[in-house]
C-alpha positions, 0 to 999 in steps of 0.5 A: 501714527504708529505708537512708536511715534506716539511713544517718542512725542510723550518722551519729550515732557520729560525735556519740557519738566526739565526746563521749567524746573530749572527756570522756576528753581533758579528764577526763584533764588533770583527773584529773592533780592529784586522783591527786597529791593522791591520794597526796600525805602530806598527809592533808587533800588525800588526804581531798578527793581520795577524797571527790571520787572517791566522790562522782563514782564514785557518782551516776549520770551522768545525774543529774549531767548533769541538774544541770549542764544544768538545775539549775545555771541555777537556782542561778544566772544561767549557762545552758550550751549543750548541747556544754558541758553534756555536755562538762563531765558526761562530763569530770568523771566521767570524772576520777573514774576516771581519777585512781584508774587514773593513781594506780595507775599511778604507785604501780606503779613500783618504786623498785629501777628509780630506784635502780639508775639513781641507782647508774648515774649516770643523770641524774633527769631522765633516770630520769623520762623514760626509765624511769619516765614510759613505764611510767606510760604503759604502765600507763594504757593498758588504763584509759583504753580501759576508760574510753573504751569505757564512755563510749561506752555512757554517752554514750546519754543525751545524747539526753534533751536534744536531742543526736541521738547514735546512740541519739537518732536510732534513737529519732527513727526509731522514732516516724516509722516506729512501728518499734521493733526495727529501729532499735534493732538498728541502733544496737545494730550501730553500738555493737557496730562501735564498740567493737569498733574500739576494741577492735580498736585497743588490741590492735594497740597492746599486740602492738606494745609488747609487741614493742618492750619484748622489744626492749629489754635491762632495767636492771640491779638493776631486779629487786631487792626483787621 
């Protein structure tokens, strides 16, 4: 292998960021109302959210690209493009996962912690902004880099229809040079560097918060019903 080759195989990590920001970004705002319906009284809305989330948890993603890329044209008289046909595949699996891990977090909160701030005149909107939603926050983070990290990987299979990602281009490498290893291995390294990167961030994130939480004096009665 050249390092032209090796060289162009790189390059396609920044299709397969772009990809999986995308699906992690979009597949949050929509994870957003299924884990409220998720732990809503209403049992009709439980039922549609865990249905939704089994559904989606379930089927292959790429059987799920396959339908938005080929069989919806079928169906009906839209076509989606290729960016919105993935777009859509990796936003919507992605919701599955993150709804179940947004759920948990916000279940996470203890109610002592409101309470005590109720006791000590701390306004709502205040307990919400400063108490429980940077928690919530704190809780999502190790879920949405499990998620990020996966849909790294997932992401190979958008070479099936034209993308060229980093798994697409080792491909095309591969039937110019009838070398199979080589540019698999290359893709191999770009994965391994990338998630390794991402790895590599997360932990400078949890050092960092870590350091300012053991900063921060706790509320009082914060512990109670522990």
């Amino acid at each position: 292998m050249s390092s032209d080759q090796i060289t162009y195989i790189f390059w396609g990590i920044l299709t397969t960021v772009n990809y999986t920001l995308v699906g992690v970004f979009f597949g949050f705002f929509i994870s957003l109302p299924i884990s409220l319906m998720h732990i809503s009284k209403y049992k009709v809305l439980q039922f549609l959210a865990k249905s939704y989330m089994s559904v989606i948890r379930r089927v292959p993603v790429f059987l799920q690209l396959i339908f938005w890329y080929f069989a919806l044209p079928q169906m009906s008289a839209l076509k989606l493009s290729t960016f919105f046909a993935c777009s859509i595949t990796f936003a919507i699996n992605s919701s599955a996962y993150l709804a179940e891990v947004l759920k948990s977090s916000i279940t996470s909160i203890e109610i002592g912690q409101i309470e005590a701030a109720k006791v000590l005149g701390i306004t709502k909107r205040d307990t919400f902004f400063d108490i429980v939603l940077p928690q919530i926050v704190s809780n999502l983070i190790p879920g949405i880099v499990n998620e990020i990290l996966s849909l790294v990987k997932e992401t190979a299979i958008i070479g099936f229809i034209g993308i060229t990602d980093i798994t697409r281009r080792a491909q095309l490498v591969s039937i110019e040079t009838y070398d199979f290893l080589g540019p698999i291995v290359v893709a191999a390294a770009g994965y391994y560097c990338l998630t390794l990167t991402i790895s590599g961030i997360y932990a400078i994130i949890t050092r960092r918060k870590d350091i300012i939480n053991n900063a921060q004096p706790s509320i009082p009665g914060s512990e109670e019903g522990k």
